[in-house]
C-alpha positions as CSV (number, residue, x, y, z in Angstrom):
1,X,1.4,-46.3,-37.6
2,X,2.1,-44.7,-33.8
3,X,4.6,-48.0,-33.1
4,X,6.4,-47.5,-37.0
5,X,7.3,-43.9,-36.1
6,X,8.5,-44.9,-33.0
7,X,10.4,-47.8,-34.2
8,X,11.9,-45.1,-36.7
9,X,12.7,-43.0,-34.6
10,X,14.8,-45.0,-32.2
11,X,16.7,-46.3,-35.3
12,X,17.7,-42.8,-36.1
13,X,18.2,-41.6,-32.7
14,X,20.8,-45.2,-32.9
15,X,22.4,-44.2,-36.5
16,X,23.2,-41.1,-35.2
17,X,25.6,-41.9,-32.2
18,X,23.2,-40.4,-29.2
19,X,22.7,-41.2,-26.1
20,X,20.2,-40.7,-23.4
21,X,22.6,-38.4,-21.6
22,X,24.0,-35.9,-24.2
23,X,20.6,-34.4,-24.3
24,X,20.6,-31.1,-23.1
25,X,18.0,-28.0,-22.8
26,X,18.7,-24.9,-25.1
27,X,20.2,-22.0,-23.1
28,X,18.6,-22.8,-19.9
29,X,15.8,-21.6,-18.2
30,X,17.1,-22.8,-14.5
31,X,19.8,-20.2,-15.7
32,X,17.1,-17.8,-16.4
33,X,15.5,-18.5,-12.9
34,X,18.5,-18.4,-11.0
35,X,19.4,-15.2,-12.8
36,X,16.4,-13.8,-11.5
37,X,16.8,-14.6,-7.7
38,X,16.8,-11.9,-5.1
39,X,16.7,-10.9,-1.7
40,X,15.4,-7.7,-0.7
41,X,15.6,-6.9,2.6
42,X,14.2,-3.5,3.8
43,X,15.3,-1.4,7.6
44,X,12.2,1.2,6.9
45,X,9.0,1.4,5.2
46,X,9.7,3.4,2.1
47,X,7.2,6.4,1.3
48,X,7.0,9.5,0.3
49,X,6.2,12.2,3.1
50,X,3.6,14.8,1.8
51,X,3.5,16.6,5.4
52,X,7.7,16.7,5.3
53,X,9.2,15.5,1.8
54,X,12.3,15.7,3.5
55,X,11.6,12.9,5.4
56,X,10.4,10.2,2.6
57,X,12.6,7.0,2.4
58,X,13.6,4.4,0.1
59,X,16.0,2.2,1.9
60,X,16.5,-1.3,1.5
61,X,19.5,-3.9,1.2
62,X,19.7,-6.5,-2.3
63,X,21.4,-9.6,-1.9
64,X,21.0,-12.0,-5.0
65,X,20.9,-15.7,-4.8
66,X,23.2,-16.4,-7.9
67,X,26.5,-14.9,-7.8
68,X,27.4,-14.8,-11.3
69,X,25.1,-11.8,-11.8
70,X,24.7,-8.1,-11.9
71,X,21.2,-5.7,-10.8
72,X,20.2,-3.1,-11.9
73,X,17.5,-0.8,-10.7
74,X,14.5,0.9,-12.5
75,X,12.2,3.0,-11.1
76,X,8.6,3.8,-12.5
77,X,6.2,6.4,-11.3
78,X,3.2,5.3,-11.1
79,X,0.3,8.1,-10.9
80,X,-2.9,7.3,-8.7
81,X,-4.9,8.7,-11.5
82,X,-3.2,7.6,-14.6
83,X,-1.6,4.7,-13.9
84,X,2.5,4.2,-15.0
85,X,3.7,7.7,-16.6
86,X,7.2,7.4,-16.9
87,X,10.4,4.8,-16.3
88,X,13.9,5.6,-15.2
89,X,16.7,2.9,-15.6
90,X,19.2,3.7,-12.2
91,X,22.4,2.4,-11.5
92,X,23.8,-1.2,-12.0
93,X,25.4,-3.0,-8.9
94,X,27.9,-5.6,-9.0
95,X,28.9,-6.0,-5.5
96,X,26.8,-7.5,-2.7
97,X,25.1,-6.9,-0.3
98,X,24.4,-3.6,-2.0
99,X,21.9,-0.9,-0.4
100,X,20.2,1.5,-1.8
101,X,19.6,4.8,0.7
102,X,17.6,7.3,-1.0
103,X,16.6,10.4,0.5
104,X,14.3,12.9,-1.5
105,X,16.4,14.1,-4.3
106,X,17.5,10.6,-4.9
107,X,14.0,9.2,-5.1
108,X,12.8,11.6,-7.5
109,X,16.1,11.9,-9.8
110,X,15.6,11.5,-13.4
111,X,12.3,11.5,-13.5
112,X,10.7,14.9,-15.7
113,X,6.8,14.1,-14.9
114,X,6.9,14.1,-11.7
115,X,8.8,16.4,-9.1
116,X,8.5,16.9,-5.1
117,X,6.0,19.8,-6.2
118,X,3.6,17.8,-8.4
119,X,3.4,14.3,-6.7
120,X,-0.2,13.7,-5.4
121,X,-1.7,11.6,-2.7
122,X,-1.6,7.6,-3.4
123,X,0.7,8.0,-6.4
124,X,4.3,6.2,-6.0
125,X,7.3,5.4,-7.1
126,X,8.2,1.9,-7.2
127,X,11.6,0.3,-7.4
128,X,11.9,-2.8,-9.5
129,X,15.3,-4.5,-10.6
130,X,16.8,-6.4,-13.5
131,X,19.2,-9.8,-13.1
132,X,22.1,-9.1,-15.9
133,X,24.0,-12.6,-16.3
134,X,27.7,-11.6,-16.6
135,X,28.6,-14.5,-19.0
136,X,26.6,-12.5,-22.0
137,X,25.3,-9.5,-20.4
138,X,21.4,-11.1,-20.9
139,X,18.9,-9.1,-18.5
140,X,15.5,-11.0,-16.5
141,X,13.3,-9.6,-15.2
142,X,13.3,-9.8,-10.9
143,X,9.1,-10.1,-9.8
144,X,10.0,-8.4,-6.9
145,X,9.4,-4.4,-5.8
146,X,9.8,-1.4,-3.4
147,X,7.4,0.8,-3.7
148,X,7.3,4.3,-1.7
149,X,3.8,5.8,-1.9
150,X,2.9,9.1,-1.1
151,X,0.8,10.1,2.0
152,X,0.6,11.4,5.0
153,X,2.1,9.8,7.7
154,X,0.2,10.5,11.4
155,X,2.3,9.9,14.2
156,X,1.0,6.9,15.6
157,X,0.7,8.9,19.3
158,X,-1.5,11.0,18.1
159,X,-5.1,11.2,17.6
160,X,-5.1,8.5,20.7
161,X,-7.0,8.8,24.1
162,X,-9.7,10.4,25.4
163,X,-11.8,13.5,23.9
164,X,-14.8,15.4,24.7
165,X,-17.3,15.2,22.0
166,X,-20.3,17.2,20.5
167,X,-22.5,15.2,17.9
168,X,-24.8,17.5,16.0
169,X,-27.2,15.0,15.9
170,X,-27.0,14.8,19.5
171,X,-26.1,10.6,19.1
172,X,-23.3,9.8,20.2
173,X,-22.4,11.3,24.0
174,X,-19.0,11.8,25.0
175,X,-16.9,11.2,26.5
176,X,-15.2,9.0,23.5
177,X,-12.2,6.7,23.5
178,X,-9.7,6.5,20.6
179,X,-7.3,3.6,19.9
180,X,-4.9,3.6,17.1
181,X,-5.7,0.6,14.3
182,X,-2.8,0.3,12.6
183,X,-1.3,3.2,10.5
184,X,-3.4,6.2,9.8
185,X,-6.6,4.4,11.2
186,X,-8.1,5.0,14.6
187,X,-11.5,3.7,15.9
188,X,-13.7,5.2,18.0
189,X,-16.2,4.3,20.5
190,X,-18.6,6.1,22.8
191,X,-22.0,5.7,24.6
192,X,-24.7,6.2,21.8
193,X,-28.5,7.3,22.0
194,X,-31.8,7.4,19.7
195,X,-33.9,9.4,21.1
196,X,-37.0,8.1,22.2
197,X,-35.7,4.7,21.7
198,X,-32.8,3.4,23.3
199,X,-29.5,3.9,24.7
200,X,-26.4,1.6,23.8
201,X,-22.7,1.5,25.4
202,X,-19.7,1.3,23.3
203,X,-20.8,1.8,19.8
204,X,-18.2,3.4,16.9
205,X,-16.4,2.9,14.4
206,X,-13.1,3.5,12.5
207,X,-11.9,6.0,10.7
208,X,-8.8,7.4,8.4
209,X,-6.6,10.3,8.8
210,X,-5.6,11.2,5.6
211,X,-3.7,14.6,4.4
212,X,-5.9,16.8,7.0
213,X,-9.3,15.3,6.0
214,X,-10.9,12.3,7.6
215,X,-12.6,9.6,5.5
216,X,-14.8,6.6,6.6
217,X,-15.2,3.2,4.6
218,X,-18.9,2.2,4.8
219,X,-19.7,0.1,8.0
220,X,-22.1,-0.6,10.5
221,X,-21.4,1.2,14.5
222,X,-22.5,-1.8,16.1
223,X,-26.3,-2.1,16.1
224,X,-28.7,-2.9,13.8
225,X,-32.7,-4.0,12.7
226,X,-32.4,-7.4,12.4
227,X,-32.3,-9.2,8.7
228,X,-28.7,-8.0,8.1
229,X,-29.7,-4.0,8.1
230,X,-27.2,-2.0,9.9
231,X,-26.9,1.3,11.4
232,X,-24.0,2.2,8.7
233,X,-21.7,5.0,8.1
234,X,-20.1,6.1,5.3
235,X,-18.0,9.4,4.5
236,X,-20.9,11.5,3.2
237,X,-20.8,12.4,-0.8
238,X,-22.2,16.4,0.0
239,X,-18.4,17.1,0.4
240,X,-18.5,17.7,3.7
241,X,-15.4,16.1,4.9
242,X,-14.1,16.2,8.7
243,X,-10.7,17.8,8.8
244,X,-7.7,17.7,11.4
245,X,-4.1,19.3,11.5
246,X,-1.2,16.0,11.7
247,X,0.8,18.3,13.6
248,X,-1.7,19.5,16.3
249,X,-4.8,16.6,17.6
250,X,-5.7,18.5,20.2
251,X,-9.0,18.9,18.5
252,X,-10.5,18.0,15.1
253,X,-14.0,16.4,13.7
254,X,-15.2,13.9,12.2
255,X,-18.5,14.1,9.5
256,X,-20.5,11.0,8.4
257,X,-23.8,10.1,6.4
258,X,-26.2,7.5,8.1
259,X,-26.5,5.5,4.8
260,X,-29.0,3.0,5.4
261,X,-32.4,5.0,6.1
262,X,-34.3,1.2,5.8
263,X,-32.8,1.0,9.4
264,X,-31.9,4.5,10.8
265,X,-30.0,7.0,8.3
266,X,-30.5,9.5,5.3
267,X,-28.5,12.1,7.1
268,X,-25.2,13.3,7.7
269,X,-23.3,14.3,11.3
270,X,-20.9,16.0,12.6
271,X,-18.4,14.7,15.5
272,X,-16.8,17.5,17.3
273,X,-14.2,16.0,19.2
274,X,-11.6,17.8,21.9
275,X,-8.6,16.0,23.7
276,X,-9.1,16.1,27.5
């Protein structure tokens, strides 16, 4: 039966006057794939400054791969909380390179759930864009984004050095050494003692300096019992948080919860830490 239809089929592909080489695909996709090429190509990392919302940035230059095409740009807040809220279609470009330089205002125009006033920590404000073909006016999709997320920028000199330091728990002895990890982060490391136990040089860990409090993803400081049990640290849950001014890092603390009590933990500490 499988070699009749075939057979058939090739007498009716013959009766009607085709050839091998009129075949063509429906409206293309390589159309739609070219359509939807892009480069984006960014002089600053956008964000959205909650310490000096005059200073958040969304700049970035578009330069698409197919000329016969138009962008447009959409923007979406996007709550940390509640995920997408709210869509706003922007402006349509037709000549290239074309940048987009928005300041504030610009970043938050059109938008009416969100303002400079209500925008939290970790939500954002992403940039996406739209390929319109300029043969039919047809719109793709781009998979490509800008997204400016709000935080708290800290100076990347600051929060660096040297400091005096006063442990509650009378643990870790100062003086301490603080190197910057790569954006907000910082890790510490000091001379460290269990009483009655042992002494250890060099122990710490790192830290997060985010919108004047100071967080700590679980980890160990460097020692442990043996088995895989750690001396760990984790920001503790009581709500006691250490704090620091971004403008000022002179001074500021640091709290932690010893989370691993099979090895040594079940209680939080204080770091009181002062810039020589």
């Amino acid at each position: 039966m499988k070699k009749l239809n075939y057979i058939f089929l090739s007498i009716l592909i013959m009766s009607c006057g085709w050839d091998r080489e009129d075949f063509e695909l429906p409206t293309s996709k390589a159309d739609e794939i070219g359509a939807s090429g892009i480069e984006i190509n960014a002089s600053s990392d956008p964000i959205i400054n909650l310490l000096d919302l005059d200073q958040s940035v969304v700049n970035f230059e578009m330069v698409p791969t197919n000329e016969n095409i138009e962008i447009q740009v959409v923007k979406t807040y996007v709550s940390a909380e509640d995920g997408v809220v709210e869509t706003v279609e922007g402006d349509v470009y037709s000549t290239f390179p074309a940048t987009v330089n928005d300041g504030k205002d610009a970043i938050f125009a059109g938008f009416t759930e969100v303002t400079p006033e209500t925008i939290s920590l970790n939500d954002n404000i992403t940039y996406s864009f739209r390929a319109i073909r300029q043969s039919d006016g047809k719109a793709f999709p781009i998979a490509k984004t800008v997204a400016a997320i709000a935080s708290c920028p800290v100076p990347e000199e600051l929060f660096v050095g040297t400091y005096d330091l006063e442990d509650d728990q009378g643990l870790f002895i100062g003086p301490a050494t603080i190197t910057n990890a790569g954006g907000n982060a910082r890790t510490i490391t000091a001379d460290y003692t269990i009483p009655g136990c042992c002494s250890f040089a060099d122990l710490g860990f790192t830290f997060d300096l985010s919108c004047g409090q100071v967080f700590i993803n679980e980890q160990s400081i460097g020692i442990g019992c043996g088995g895989g049990s750690n001396v760990d640290v984790v920001t503790p849950t009581s709500g006691l948080i250490g704090t620091f001014d971004g403008t000022d890092d002179t001074s500021f603390t640091i709290s932690m919860f010893y989370s691993n009590p099979d090895c040594f933990g079940g209680f939080e500490s204080t770091l009181t830490l002062t810039k020589q």
